[in-house]
Backbone as a chain_set.jsonl record, in Angstrom:
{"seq": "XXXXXXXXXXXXXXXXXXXXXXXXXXXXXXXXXXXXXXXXXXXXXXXXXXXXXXXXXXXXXXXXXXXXXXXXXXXX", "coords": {"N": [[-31.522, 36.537, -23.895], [-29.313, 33.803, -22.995], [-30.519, 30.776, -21.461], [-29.199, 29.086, -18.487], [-28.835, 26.142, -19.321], [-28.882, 26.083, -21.916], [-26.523, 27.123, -22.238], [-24.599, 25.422, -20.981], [-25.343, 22.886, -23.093], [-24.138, 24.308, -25.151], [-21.443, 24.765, -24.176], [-20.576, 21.806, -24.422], [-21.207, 20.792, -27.264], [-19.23, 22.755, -27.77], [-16.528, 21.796, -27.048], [-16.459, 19.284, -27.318], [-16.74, 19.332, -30.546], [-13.81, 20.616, -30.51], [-12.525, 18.843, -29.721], [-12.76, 16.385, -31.0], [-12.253, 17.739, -34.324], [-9.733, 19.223, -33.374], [-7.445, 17.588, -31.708], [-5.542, 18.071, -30.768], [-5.209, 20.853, -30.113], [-7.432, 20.541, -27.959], [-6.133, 18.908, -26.444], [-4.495, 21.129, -24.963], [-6.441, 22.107, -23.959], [-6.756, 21.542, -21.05], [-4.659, 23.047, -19.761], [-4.563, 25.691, -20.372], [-4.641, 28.692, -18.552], [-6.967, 30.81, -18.823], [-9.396, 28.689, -18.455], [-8.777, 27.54, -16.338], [-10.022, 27.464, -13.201], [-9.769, 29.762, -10.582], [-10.03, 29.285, -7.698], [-10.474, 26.645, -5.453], [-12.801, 25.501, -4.954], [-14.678, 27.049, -7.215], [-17.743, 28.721, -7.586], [-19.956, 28.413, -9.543], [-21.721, 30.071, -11.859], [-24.639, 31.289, -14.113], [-23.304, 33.288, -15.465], [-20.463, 33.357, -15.54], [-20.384, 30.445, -16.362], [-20.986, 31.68, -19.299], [-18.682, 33.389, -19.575], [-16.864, 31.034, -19.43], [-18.002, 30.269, -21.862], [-17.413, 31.857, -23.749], [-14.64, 32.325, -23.612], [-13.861, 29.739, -24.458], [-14.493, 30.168, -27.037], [-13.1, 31.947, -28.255], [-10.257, 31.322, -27.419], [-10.571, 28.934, -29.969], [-11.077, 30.25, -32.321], [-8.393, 32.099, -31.891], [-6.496, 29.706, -32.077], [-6.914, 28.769, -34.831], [-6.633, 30.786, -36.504], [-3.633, 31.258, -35.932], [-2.693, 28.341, -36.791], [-4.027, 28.692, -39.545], [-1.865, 30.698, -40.158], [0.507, 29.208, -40.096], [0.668, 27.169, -41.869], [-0.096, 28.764, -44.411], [2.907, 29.459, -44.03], [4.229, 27.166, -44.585], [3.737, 26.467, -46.88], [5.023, 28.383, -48.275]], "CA": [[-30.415, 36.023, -23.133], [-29.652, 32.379, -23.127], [-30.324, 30.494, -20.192], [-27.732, 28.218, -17.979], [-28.502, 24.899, -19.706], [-28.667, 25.988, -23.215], [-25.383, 27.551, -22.385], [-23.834, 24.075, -21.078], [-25.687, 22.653, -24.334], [-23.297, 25.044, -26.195], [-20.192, 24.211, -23.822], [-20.417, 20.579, -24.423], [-21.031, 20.908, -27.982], [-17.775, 22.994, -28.885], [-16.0, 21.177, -26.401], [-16.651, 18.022, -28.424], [-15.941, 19.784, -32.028], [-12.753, 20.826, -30.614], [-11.86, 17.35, -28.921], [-13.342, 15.881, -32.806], [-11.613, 18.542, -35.006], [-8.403, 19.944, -33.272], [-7.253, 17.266, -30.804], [-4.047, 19.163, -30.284], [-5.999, 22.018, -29.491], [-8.001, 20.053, -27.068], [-5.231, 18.333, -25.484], [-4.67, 21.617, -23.673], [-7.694, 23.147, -22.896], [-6.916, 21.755, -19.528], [-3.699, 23.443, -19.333], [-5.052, 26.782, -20.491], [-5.328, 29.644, -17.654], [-8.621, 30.658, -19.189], [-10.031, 27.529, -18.256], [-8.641, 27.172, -15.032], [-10.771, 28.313, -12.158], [-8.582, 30.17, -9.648], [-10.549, 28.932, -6.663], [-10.487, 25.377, -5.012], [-14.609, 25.23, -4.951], [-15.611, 27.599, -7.807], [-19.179, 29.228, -7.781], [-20.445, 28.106, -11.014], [-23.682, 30.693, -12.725], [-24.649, 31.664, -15.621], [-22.42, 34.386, -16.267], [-19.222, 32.411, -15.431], [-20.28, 29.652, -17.909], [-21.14, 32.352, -20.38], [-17.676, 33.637, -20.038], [-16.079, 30.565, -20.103], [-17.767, 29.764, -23.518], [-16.442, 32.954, -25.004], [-13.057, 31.728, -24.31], [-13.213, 28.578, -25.23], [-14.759, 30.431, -28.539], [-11.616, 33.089, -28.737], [-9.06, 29.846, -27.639], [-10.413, 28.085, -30.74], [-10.702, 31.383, -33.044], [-6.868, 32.405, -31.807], [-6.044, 29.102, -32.955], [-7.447, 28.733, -35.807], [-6.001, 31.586, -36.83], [-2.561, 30.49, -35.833], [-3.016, 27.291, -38.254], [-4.05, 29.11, -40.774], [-0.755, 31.421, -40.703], [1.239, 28.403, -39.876], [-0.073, 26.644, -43.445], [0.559, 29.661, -45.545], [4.098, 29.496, -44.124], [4.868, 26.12, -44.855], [3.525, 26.339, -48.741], [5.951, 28.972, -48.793]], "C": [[-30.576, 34.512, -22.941], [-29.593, 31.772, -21.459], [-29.116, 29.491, -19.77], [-27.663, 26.964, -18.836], [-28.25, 24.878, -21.137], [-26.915, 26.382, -23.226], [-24.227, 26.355, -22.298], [-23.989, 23.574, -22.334], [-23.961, 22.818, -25.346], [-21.767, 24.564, -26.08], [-19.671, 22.755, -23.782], [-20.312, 20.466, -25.887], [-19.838, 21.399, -28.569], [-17.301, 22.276, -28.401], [-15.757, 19.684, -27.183], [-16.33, 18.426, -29.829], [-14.536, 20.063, -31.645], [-11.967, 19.224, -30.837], [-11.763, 16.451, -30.802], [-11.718, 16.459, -33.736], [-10.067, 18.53, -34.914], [-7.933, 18.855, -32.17], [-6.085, 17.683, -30.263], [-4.559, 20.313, -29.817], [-6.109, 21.379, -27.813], [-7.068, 19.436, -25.984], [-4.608, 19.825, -24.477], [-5.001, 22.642, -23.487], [-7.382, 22.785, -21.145], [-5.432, 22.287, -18.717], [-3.413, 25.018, -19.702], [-5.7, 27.493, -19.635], [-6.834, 30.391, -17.827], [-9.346, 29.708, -18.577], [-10.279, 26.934, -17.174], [-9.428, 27.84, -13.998], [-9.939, 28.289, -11.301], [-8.843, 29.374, -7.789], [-10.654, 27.119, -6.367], [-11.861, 24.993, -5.247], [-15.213, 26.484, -5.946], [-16.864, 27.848, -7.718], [-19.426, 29.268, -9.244], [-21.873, 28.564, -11.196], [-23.553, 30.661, -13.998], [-24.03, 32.561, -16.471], [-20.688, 33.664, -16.22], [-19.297, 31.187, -16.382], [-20.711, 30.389, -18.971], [-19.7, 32.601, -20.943], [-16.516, 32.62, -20.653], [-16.354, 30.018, -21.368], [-17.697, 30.326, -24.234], [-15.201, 32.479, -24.992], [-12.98, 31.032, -24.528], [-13.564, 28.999, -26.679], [-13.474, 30.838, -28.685], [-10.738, 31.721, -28.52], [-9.12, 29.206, -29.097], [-10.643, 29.055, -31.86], [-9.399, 31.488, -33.058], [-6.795, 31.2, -33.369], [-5.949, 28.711, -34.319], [-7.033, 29.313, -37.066], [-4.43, 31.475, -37.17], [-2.18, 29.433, -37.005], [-2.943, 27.998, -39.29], [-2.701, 30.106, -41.107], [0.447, 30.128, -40.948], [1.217, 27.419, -41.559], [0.527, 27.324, -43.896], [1.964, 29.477, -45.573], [4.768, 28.791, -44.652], [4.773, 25.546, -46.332], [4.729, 26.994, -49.124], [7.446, 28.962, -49.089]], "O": [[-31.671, 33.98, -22.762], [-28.879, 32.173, -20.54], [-28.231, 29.152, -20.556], [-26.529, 26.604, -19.152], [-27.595, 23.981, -21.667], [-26.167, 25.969, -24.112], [-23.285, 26.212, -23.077], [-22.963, 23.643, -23.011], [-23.153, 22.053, -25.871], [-21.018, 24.176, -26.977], [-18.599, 22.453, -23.257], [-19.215, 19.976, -26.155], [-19.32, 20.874, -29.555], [-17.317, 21.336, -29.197], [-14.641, 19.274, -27.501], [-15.488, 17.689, -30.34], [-13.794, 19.722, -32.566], [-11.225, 18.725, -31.684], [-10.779, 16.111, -31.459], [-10.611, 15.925, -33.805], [-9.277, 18.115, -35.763], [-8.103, 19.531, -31.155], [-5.853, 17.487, -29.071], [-4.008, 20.674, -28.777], [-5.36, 21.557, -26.853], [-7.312, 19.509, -24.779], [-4.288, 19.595, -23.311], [-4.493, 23.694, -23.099], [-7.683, 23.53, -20.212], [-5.121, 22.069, -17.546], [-2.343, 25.567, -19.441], [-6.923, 27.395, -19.532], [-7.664, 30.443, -16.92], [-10.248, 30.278, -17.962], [-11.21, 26.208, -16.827], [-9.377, 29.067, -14.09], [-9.302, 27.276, -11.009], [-7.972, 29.067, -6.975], [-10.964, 26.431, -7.341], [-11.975, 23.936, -5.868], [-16.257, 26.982, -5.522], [-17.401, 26.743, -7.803], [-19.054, 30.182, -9.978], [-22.896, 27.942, -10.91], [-22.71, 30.202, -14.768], [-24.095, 32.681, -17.694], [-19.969, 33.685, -17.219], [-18.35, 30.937, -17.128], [-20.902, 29.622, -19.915], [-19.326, 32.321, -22.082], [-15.708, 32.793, -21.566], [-15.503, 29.429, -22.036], [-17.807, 29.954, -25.402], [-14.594, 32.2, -26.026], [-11.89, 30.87, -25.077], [-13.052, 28.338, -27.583], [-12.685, 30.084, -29.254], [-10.544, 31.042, -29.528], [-8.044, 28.897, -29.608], [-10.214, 28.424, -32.827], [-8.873, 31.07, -34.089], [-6.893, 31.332, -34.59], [-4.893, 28.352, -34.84], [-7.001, 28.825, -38.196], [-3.974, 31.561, -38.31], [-1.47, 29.714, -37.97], [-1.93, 28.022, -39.988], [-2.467, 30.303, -42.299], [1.187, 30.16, -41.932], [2.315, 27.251, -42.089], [1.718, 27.053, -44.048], [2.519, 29.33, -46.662], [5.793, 29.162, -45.224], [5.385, 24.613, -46.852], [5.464, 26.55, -50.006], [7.959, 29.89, -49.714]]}, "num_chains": 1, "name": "protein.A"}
């Protein structure tokens, strides 16, 4: 099991390939309910930044995905 900082590690790293890569993506991660913490003062552990760096994985999977149908369409 990975611990809390390797996990930031990880969440700074995609976070930065997205921002790099997809900046349309990235432009709104901060307008993505995923992302948003419901609470005024969040409790931030290690399982709460675990989860949120599955969704920012699945957010940038979806998309990814998306693109790639969006492409095919436009050859066609």
């Amino acid at each position: 099991m990975k611990n809390l900082h390797r996990i930031l590690i990880e969440i700074t790293e995609l976070t930065s390939n997205i921002e790099t890569k997809y900046p349309e993506l990235y432009r709104s991660l901060d307008e993505n309910p995923i992302t948003i913490p419901t609470s005024q003062h969040p409790h931030m552990d290690k399982v709460i930044m675990e989860e949120y760096l599955e969704s920012l994985k699945i957010v940038l999977k979806n998309y990814l995905k998306e693109e790639k149908i969006r492409l095919s369409t436009l050859k066609n």
